[in-house]
N, C-alpha and C positions, 0 to 999 in steps of 0.2 A: 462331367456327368450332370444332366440335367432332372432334376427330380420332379414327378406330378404330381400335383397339388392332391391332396386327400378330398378338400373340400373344394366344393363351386359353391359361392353364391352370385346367385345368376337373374341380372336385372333387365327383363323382358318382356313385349305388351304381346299379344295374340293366344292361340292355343299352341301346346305343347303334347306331341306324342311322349311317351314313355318309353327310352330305351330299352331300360330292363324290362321292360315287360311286353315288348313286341318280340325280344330275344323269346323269352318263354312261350307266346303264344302263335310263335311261326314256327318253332320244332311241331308241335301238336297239329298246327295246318298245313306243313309240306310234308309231314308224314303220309298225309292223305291225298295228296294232289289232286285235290277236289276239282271235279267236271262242272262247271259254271253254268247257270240258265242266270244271263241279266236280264231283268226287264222294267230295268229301274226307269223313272219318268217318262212312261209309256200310255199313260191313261187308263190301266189296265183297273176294269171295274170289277165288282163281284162276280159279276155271270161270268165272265172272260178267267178270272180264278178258277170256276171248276174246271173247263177246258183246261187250263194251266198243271192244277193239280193232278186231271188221269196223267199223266207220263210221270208222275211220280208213283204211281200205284203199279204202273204196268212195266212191258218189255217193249213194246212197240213203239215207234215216232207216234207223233200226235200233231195235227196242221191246227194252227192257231192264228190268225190273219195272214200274212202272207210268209210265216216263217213254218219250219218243220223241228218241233221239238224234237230233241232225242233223246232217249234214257242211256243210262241213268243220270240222272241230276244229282249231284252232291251237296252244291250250292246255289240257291233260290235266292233272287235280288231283285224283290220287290219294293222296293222305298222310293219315297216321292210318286204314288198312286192314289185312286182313287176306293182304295178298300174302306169299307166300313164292317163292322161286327158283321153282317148277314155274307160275308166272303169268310168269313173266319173257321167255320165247321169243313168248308172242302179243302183247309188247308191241316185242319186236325185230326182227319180222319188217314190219310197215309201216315201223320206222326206216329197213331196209336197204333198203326200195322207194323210199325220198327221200317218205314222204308230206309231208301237210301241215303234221303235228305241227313246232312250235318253239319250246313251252316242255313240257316231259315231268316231274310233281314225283310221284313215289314214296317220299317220306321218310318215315318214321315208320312201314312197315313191317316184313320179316323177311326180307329176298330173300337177305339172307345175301355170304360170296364167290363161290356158284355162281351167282345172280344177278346179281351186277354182270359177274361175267364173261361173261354172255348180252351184259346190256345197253353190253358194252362192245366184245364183237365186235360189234354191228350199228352204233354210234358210230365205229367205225374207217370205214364206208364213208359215213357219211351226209352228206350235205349241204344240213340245212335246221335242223336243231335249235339252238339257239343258246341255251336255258336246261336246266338238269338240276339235277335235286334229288334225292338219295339218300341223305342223313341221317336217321339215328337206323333202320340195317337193317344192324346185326351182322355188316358188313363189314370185313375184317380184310384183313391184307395180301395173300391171293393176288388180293383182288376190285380193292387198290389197285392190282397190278403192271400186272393184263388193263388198268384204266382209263389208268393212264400210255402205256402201249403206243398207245394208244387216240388217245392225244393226238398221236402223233407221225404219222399219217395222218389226222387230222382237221382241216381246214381252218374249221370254220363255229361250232362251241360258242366262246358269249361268257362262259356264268355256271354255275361247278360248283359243285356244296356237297356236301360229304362229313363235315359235323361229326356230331358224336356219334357216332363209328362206333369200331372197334377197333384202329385201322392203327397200328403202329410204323413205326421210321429204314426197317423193309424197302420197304414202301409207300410210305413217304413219298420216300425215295429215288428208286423210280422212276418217281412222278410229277412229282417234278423232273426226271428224268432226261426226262419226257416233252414239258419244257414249253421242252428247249432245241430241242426241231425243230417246236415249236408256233407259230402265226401269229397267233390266233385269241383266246383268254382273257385275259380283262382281269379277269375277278374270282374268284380260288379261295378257298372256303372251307374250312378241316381245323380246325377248332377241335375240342377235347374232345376230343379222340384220344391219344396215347398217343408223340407226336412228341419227339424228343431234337436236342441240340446237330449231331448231323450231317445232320439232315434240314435244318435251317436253313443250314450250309455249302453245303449242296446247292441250295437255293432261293437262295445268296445265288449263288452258280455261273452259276446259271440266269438271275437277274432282270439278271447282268452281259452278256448276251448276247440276252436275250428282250425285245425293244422295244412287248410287246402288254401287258404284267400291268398296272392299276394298281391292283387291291387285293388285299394277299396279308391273310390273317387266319389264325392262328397262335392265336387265344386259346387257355389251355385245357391247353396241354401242357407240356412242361420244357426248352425249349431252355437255358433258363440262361445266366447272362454270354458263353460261348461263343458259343452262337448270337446272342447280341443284338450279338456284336461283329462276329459273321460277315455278318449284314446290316446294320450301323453302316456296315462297308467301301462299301457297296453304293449307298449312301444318295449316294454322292461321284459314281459314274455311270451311273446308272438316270436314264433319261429320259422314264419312262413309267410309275414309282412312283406313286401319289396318297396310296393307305392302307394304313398297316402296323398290324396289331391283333397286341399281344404280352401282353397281359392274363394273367393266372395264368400264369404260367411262371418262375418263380424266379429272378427277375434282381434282384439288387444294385444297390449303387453301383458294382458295376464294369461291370456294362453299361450302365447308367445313363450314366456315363464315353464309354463307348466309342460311345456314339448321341450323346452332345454331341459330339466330335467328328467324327465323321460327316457331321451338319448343316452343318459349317459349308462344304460346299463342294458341298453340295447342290443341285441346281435344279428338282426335281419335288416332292418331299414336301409334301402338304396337310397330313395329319392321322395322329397315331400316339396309340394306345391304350396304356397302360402302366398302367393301376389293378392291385390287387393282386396288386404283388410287394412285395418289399423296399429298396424306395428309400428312401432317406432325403429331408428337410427340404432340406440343404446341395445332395444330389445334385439336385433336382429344379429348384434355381434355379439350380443350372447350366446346365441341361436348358434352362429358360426360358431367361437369358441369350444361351445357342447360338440359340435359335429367334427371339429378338427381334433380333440383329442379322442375319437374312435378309433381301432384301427383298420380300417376299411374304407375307402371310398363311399362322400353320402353328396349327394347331390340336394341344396338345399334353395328352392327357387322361388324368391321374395322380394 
């Protein structure tokens, strides 16, 4: 009888999906077998959005260059376009009517912070959207504040992604600040942003108290030992942690440290990301040690 290893540590260069938490976030999307509209790297400019948006308001097709939309749309796949903020109001205004829409991806546009502040007043009323994608659109902290706000009357968003955008501790701040009266999100993404050690205090504030997150992803920024101890704490009673991704963020052995102790009184932690920082050889098989005497499977990738 061959036994599996409790622990991986797993030495590898590129991105990495999340198993546990694609397991969790495909029950919630095959539930819905959501009706597709792509229109991803299309050129599709603001004027070309309102055409886009009536077949999300209405019952009828709607002809848009040489294609025939059809409702309902469940899922809009915009990214990689040419939107900026002034496309952003006829993409918020079916939001506020509760259309049908319930996955909304605008990433890789230019909406900007006047944009995400459209699409985050019509996110405060909505109650059907349950995926959002607005990475890599030159969104800086006033776009992060409107979206935290956002979060604190929104009952129904399961999956945000905000990575590559411009947000500092101001942003970042109050989207934690957003996610202690939140019910709702189980996966935030802010990686590549421009995030410090108090934004991480602030998340780790939040995940003490917030029973919905289980994957926060943090790659990308500089929380630093600070923060990697300030969610080490965290790690001891969060009941609804799975993934923590702390990748590029300038942590030592002394956060290194400070997440082996953490683990050891853990009960949710799946899998933590840690590839390039500064950990050492010594630090890492501590790391291991901590995660092999759990008893659960942790997936620890450094």
């Amino acid at each position: 009888l061959t036994m599996e290893p409790k622990t991986r540590i797993v030495h590898r260069s590129g991105s990495k999906r999340s198993a546990t938490i694609d397991v969790i976030l495909s029950d919630i999307e095959n539930a819905g077998s959501f009706t597709t509209l792509d229109l991803s790297s299309q050129s599709v400019t603001d004027e070309d959005v309102i055409s886009i948006s009536s077949v999300l308001r209405g019952d009828q097709p709607v002809q848009w260059r040489d294609k025939t939309l059809t409702p309902p749309i469940q899922r809009l796949v915009l990214t990689g376009n040419q939107i900026t903020a002034s496309g952003t109001p006829a993409l918020a205004g079916p939001l506020k009517d509760n259309c049908d829409l319930k996955d909304l991806r605008i990433g890789s546009n230019h909406i900007g912070d006047a944009g995400a502040i459209v699409i985050a007043q019509a996110l405060a009323g909505n109650g059907s959207l349950v995926f959002l994608d607005l990475k890599e659109n030159d969104v800086g902290d006033e776009g992060a504040v409107a979206i935290g706000d956002s979060l604190k009357a929104n009952g129904y968003l399961v999956d945000l992604n905000m990575r590559n955008n411009k947000i500092t501790d101001a942003g970042g701040l109050a989207i934690a600040d957003g996610l202690l009266m939140n019910g709702s999100i189980k996966k935030l993404t802010l990686s590549n942003n421009h995030l410090g050690s108090n934004t991480a205090r602030a998340f780790a504030q939040a995940l003490a108290v917030n029973a919905f997150i289980a994957c926060l992803d943090l790659a990308g920024n500089a929380i630093g030992d600070d923060g990697a101890a300030a969610l080490a704490q965290v790690l001891a009673v969060s009941s609804s942690l799975l993934v923590l991704n702390l990748e590029h963020n300038n942590i030592t052995d002394q956060g290194a440290m400070a997440l082996s102790s953490g683990l050891r009184d853990s009960s949710a932690i799946r899998e933590i990301f840690l590839k390039h920082n500064s950990i050492s050889a010594p630090a890492a098989e501590r790391l291991k040690a901590a995660a092999a005497a759990l008893p659960r499977p942790l997936l620890i990738d450094i």
